[in-house]
C-alpha positions as CSV (number, residue, x, y, z in Angstrom):
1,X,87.5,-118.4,-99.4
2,X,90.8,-120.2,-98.6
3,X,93.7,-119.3,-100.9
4,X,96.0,-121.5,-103.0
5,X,99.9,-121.2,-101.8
6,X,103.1,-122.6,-102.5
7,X,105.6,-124.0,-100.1
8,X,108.4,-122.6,-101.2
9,X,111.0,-123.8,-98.3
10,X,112.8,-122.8,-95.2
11,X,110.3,-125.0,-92.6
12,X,111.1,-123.7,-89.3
13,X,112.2,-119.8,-90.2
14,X,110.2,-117.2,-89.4
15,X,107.4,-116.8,-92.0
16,X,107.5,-114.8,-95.0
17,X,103.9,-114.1,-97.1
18,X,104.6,-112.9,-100.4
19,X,101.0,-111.8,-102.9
20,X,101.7,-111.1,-106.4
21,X,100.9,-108.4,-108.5
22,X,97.4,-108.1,-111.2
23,X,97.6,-110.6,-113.4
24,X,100.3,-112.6,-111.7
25,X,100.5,-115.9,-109.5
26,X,102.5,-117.6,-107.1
27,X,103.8,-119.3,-109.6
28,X,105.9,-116.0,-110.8
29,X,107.7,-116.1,-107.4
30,X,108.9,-119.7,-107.2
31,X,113.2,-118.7,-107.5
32,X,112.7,-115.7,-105.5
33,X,111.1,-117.3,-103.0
34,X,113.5,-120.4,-103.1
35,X,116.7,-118.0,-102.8
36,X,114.4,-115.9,-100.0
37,X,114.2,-119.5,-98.0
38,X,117.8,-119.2,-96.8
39,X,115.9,-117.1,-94.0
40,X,112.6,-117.4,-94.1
41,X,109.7,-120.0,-94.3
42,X,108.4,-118.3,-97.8
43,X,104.7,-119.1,-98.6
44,X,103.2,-117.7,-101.7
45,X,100.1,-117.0,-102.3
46,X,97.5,-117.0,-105.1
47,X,94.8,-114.2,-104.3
48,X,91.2,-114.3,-105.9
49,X,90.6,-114.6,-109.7
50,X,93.9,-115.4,-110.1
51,X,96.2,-118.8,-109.9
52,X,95.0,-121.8,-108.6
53,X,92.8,-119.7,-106.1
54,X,88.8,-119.8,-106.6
55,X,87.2,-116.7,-108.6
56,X,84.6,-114.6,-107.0
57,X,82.6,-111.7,-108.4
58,X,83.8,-109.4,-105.6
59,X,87.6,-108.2,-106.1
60,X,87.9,-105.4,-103.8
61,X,91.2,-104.7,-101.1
62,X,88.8,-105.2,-98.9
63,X,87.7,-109.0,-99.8
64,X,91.4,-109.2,-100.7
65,X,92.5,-108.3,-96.9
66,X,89.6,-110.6,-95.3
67,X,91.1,-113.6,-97.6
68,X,94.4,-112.8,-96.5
69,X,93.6,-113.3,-93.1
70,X,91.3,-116.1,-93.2
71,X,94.3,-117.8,-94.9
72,X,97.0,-116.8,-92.1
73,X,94.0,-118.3,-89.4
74,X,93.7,-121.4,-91.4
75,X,97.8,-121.9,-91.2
76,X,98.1,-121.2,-87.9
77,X,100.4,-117.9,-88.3
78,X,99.5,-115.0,-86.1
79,X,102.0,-113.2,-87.4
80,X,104.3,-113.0,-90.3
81,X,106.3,-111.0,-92.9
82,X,104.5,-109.9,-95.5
83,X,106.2,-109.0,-98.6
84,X,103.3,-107.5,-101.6
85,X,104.7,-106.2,-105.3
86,X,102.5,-104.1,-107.4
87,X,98.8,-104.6,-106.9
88,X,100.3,-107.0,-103.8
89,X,102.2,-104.2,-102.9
90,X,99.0,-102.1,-102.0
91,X,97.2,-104.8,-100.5
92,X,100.2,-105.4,-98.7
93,X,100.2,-102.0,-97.2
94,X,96.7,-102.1,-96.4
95,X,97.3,-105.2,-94.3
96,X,99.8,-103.4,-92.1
97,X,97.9,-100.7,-91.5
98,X,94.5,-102.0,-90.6
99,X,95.9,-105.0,-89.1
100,X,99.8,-104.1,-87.3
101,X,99.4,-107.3,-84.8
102,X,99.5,-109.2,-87.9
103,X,102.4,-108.2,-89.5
104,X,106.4,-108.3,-88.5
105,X,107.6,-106.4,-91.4
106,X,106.4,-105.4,-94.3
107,X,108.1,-105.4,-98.2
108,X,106.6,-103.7,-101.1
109,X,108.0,-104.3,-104.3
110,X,107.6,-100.7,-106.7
111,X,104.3,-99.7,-105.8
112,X,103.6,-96.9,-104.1
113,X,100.3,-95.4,-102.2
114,X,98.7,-93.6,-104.5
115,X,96.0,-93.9,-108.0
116,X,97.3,-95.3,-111.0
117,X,95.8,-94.2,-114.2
118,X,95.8,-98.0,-115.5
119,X,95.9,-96.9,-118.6
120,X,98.5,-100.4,-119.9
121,X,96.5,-102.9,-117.8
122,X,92.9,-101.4,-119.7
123,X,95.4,-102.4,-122.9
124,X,96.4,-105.9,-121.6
125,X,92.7,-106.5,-120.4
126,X,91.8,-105.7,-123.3
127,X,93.8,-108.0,-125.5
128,X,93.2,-110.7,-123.4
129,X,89.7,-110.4,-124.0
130,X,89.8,-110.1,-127.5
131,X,91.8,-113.2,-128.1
132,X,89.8,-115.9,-129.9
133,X,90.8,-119.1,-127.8
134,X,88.8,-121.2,-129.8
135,X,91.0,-120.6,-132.6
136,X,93.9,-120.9,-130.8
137,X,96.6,-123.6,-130.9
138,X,99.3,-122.8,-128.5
139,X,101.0,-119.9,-126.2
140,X,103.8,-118.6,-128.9
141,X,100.7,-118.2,-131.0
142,X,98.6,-116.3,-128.0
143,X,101.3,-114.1,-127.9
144,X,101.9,-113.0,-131.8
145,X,97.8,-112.6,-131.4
146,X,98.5,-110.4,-128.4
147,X,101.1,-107.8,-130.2
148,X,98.6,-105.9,-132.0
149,X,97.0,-104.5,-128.2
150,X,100.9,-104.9,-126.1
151,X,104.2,-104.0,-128.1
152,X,106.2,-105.6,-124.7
153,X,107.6,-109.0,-125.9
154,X,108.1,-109.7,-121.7
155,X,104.5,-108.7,-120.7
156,X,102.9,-111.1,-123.8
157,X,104.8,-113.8,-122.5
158,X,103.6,-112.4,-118.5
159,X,100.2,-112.5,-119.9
160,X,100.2,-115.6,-121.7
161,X,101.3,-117.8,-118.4
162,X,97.6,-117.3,-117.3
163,X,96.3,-119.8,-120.2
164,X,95.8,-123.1,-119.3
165,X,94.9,-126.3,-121.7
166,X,92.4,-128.9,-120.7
167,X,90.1,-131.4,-122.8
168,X,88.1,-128.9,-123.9
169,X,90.8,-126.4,-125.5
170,X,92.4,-123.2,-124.4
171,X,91.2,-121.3,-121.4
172,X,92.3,-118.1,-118.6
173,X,93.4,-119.0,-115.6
174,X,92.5,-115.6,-114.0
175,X,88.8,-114.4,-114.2
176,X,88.6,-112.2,-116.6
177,X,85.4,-110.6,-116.9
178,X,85.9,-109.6,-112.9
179,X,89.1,-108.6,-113.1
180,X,88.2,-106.1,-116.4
181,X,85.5,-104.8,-114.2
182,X,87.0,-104.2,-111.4
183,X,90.3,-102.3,-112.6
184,X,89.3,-98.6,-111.8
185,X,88.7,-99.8,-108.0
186,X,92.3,-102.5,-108.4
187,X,94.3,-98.9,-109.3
188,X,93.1,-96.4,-106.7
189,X,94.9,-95.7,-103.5
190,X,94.5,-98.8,-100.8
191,X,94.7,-96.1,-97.8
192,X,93.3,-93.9,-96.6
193,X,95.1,-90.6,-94.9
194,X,94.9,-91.3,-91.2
195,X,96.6,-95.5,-92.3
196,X,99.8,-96.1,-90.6
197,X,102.0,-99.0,-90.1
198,X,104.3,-98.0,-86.8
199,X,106.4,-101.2,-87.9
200,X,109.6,-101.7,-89.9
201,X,108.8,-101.4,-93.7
202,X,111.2,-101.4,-96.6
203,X,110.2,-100.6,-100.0
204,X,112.4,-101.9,-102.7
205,X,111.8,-99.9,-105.7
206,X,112.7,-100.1,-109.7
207,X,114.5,-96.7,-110.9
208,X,114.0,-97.5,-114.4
209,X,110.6,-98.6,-113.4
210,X,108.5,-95.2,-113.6
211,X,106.2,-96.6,-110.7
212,X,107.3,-94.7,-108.1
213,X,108.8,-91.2,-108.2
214,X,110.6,-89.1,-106.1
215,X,107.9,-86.8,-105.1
216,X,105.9,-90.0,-103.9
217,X,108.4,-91.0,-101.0
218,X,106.5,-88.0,-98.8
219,X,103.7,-90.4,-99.0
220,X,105.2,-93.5,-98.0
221,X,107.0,-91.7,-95.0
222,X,103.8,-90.4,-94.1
223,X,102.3,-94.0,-94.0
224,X,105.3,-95.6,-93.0
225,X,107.4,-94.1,-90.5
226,X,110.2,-96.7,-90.0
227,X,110.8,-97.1,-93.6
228,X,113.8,-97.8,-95.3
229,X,113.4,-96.8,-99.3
230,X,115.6,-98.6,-101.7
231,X,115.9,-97.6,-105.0
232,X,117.6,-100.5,-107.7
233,X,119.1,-98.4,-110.5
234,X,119.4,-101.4,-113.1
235,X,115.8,-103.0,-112.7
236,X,112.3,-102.2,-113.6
237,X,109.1,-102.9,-112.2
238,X,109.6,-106.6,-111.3
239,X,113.3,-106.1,-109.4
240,X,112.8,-109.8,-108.2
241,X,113.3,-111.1,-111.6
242,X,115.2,-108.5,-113.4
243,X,117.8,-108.1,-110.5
244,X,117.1,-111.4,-108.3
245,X,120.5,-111.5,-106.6
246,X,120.6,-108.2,-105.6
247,X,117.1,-107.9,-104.3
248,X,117.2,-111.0,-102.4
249,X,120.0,-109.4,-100.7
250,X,118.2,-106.4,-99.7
251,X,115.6,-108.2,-98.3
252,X,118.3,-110.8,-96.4
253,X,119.9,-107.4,-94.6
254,X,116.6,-106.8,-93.6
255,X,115.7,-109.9,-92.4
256,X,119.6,-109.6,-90.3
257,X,118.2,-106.4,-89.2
258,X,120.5,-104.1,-90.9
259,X,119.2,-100.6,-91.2
């Protein structure tokens, strides 16, 4: 399978991978990714089932990991950065550990490595499923149709950047049915105890987020020795959109090398 990615600038800087989150595309990272440019040569991908990407019934960190690779082969990279938030975030960390030569530094965006209960993406999946897109006549209306299951005015509009309009109607971008069934393996832990990434690692976390707690920085340690842990008071879960300028900043000093 060869991924869909954006160019997002910076030709000639050392490269910087960035996956998106469940649900999510490389579409969701296209000013980030622009202001991240200034020092790196930013691609985004799209992984499986989601974006511009193909769909496959398998959806696994596994398959995820093997894609990732086959696309760094297929662009030439033997190495890169490799910045993951939120579902990325885990595949991200399982790409360090399991594959180290791969990877120059490592970002994870609010995630941390451990099970989720999933309990709001069941609701989102959920909703999604249930809307009628036969009946439907445009996005504002997708989302009203989407309040009943998700009372989050931001995560409607999230969710509703996965339709799409073609000759034939209304239709989701992101397979659906696989990614429904494939939830309770999406939010278990991507590593196992004995994983480790030796290599630098900085995890840029939301404190009114609710992600990642305090007690779950033991983990990360263990998993990531060299870590720096930075926790953004004023953002939630998506810290490159709530709190752009300061998180692109965080990420700059790390690309400067500043501990």
């Amino acid at each position: 399978m060869l991924l869909f990615h954006r160019d997002l600038g910076g030709a000639g800087r050392p490269p910087l991978v960035i996956v998106h989150g469940f649900l999510g595309s490389s579409r969701n990272w296209q000013t980030a990714g622009a202001g991240l440019a200034a020092h790196f040569h930013v691609l985004a991908l799209d992984l499986r089932n989601h974006g511009c990407s193909p769909h496959a019934p398998e959806m696994t960190y596994t398959a995820m990991l093997a894609d990732v690779l086959a696309w760094m082969d297929a662009q030439g990279l033997a190495r890169a950065a490799l910045l993951g938030h939120s579902m990325g975030g885990k595949l991200a960390m399982r790409v360090a550990c399991r594959h180290p030569e791969r990877v120059d530094r490592l970002f994870v965006v609010d995630i941390a490595p451990k099970e989720y209960p999933g309990r709001a993406q069941r609701a989102e999946l959920a909703a999604m499923n249930e809307l009628r897109l036969d009946e439907l006549h445009s996005r504002a209306e997708a989302e009203l149709r989407l309040e009943a299951r998700v009372d989050n005015r931001a995560m409607r509009k999230f969710l509703t950047t996965n339709l799409e309009r073609d000759d034939d109607g209304w239709r989701w971008t992101v397979n659906l049915p696989v990614l429904t069934a494939a939830l309770p393996d999406l939010v278990k832990n991507p590593l196992d105890p004995a994983d480790r990434f030796d290599g630098p690692a900085h995890f840029i976390l939301g404190g009114r987020s609710g992600f990642v707690q305090a007690g779950d920085h033991a983990a990360i340690h263990r998993h990531f020795p060299s870590v720096r842990i930075t926790v953004m008071p004023d953002s939630g879960h998506n810290p490159h959109m709530e709190a752009r300028a300061a998180f692109l900043a965080l990420v700059a000093q790390t690309a400067a090398g500043v501990p």
